[in-house]
C-alpha positions as CSV (number, residue, x, y, z in Angstrom):
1,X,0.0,0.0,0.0
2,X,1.2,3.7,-0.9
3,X,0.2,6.6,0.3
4,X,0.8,10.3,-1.4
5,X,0.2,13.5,-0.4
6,X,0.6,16.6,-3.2
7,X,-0.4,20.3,-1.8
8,X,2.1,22.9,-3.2
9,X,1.4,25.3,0.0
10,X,2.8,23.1,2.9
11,X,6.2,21.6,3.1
12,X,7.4,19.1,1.5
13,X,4.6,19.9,-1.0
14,X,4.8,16.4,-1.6
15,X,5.6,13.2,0.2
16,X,5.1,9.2,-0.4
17,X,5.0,6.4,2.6
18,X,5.2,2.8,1.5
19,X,3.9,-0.3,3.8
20,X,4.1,-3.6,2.2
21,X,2.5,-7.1,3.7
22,X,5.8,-8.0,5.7
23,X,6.1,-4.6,7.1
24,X,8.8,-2.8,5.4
25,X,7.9,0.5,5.2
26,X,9.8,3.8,3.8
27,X,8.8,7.6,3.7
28,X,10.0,10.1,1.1
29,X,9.2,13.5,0.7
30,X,11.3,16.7,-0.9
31,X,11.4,19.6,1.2
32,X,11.2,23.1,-0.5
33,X,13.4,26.4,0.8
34,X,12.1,27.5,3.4
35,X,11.0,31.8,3.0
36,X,14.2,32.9,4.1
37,X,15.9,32.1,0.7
38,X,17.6,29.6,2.3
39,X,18.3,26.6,-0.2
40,X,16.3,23.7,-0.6
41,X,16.9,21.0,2.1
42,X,18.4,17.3,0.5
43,X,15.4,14.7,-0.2
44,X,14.8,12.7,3.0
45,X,14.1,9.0,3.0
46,X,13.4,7.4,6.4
47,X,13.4,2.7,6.1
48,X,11.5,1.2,9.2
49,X,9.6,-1.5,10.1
50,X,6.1,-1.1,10.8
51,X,4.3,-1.8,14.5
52,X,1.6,-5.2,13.8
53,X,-0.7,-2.9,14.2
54,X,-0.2,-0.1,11.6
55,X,0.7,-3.1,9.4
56,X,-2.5,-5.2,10.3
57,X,-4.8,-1.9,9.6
58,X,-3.7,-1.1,6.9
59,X,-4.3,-4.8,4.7
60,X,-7.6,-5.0,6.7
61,X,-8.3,-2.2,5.5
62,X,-7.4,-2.3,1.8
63,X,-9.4,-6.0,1.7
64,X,-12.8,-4.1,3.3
65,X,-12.6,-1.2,0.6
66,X,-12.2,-4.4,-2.5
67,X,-8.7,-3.1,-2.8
68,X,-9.6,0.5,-3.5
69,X,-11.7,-0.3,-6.5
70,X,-14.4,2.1,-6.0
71,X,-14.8,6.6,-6.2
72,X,-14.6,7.6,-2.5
73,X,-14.0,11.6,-3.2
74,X,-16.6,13.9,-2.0
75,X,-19.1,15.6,-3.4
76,X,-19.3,18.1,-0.3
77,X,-17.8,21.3,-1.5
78,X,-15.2,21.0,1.1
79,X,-11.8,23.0,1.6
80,X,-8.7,22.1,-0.1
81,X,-6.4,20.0,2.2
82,X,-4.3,18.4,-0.6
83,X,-4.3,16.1,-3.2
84,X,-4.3,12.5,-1.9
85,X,-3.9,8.8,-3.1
86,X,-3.6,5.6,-2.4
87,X,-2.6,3.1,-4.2
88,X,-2.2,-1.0,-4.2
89,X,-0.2,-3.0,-6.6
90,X,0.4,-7.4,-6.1
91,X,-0.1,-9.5,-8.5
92,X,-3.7,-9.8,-9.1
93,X,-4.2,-6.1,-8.3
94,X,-3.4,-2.9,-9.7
95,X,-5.5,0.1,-8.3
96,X,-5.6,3.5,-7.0
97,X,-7.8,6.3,-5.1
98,X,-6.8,9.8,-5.4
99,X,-9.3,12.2,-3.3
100,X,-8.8,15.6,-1.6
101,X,-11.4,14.6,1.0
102,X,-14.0,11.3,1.3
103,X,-17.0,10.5,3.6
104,X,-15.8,7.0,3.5
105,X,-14.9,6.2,6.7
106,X,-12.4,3.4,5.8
107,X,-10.2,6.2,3.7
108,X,-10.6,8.9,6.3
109,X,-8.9,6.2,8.8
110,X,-6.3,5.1,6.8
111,X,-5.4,9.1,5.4
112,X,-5.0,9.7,9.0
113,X,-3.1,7.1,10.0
114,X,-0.5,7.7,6.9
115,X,-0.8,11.7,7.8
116,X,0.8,10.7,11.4
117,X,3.3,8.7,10.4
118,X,4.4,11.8,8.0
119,X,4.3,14.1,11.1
120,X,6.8,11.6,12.7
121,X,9.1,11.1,10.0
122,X,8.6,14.6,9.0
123,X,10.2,15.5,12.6
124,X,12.5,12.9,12.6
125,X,14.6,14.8,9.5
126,X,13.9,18.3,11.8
127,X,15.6,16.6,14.4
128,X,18.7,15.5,11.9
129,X,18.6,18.8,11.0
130,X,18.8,20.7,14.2
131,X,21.1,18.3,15.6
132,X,23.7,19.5,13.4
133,X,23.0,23.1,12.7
134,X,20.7,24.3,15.4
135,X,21.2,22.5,18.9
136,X,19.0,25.0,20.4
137,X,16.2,24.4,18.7
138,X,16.2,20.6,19.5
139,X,14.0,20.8,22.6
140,X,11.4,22.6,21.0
141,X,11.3,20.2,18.4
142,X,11.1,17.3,20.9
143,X,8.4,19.4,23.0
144,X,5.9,19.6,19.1
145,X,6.7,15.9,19.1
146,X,5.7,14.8,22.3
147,X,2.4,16.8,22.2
148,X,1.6,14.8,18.9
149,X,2.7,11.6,20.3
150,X,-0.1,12.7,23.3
151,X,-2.7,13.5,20.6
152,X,-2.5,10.6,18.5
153,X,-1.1,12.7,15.8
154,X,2.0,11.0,15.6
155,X,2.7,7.5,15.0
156,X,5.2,4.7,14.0
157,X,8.1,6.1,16.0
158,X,10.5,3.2,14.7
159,X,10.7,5.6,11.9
160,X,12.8,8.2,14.0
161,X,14.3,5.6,16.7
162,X,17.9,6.6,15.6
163,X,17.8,10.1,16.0
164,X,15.9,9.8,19.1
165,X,18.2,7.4,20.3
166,X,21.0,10.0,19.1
167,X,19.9,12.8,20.9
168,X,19.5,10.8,24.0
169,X,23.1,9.6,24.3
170,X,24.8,13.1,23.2
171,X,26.3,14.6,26.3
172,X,26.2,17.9,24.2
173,X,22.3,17.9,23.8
174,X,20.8,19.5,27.1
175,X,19.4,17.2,29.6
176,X,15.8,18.5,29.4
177,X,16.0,17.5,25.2
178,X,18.0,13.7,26.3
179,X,14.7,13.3,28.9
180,X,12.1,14.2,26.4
181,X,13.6,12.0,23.7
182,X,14.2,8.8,26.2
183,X,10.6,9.6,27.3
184,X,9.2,9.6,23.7
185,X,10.9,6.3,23.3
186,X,9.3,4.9,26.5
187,X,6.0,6.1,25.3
188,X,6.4,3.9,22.0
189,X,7.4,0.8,23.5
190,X,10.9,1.5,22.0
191,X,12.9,1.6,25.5
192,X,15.6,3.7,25.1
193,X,19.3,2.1,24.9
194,X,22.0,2.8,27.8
195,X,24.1,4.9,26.5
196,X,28.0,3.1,26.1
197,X,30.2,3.8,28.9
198,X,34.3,5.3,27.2
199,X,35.1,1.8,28.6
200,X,33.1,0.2,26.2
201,X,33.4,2.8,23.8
């Protein structure tokens, strides 16, 4: 299953997350500059393996809605949030559903669920960002993520485990930003490694 998002006023203006039956899953977007004139960030690519559960929702899903063969767009004159679609490809199957917004309660689950796994992985490159440019702005962007994470607006954290992880072992990084990083761990069921002592080091 795939999952795209185009909308040229939000950045990236586009993105693309990929779960397939075992699991695998990848997230790709393109980042713009931002209005500063700064240039355009690198692509970012983030390779994880989905939680059971994302994984299981997502198939169960996709079998309920006859593998996307039907018109689930609106016919509510509703505001533009982006041009959406979702797509499955095996061997029997080849189809897609591209919406801005749908009544069909099986699509609005699943756009949500792919819209907070691109909140996390979204953050995660923030965090590689900030970590080497902008260690002050780390906390704040670990403060936005753990308000998410509380909302239900951010999911999948396997996605941004390394960073985390990262941030939480870097004696540079203020305690405050290691805390909230372990803690975000914690509350994903990803416990947070030790960090190596110099002896094992």
């Amino acid at each position: 299953m795939r999952f795209s998002l185009e909308w040229k006023i939000q950045n990236p203006p586009h993105y693309l997350i990929s779960i397939d039956s075992n699991g695998r899953a990848t997230y790709d977007s393109q980042p713009t500059a931002d209005a500063d004139g700064a240039s355009a960030p690198d692509p970012y690519h983030a390779e994880w393996t989905a939680s059971e559960v994302t994984r299981s929702k997502v198939f169960d899903d996709l079998q309920k809605l006859n593998y996307l063969q039907g018109h689930y767009e609106s016919k509510a004159k509703v505001a533009q949030t982006g041009t959406k679609t979702l797509s499955y490809k095996d061997a029997s199957h080849d189809t897609s559903a591209t919406y801005n917004y749908s009544e069909n309660p099986l699509i609005r689950d699943l756009t949500q669920m792919f819209q907070s796994i691109a909140t996390t992985a979204e953050m995660g490159r923030k965090l590689e960002h900030d970590a080497r440019f902008n260690k002050l702005g780390i906390d704040a962007d670990l403060k936005s993520l753990q308000d998410e994470q509380r909302e239900g607006n951010a999911i999948e954290f396997a996605a941004v485990q390394e960073i985390l992880q990262k941030i939480a072992d870097d004696p540079n990084m203020m305690r405050m930003s290691q805390q909230r990083a372990k803690a975000i761990l914690r509350a994903a069921g990803l416990s947070p490694t030790p960090a190596a002592t110099s002896a094992e080091k």
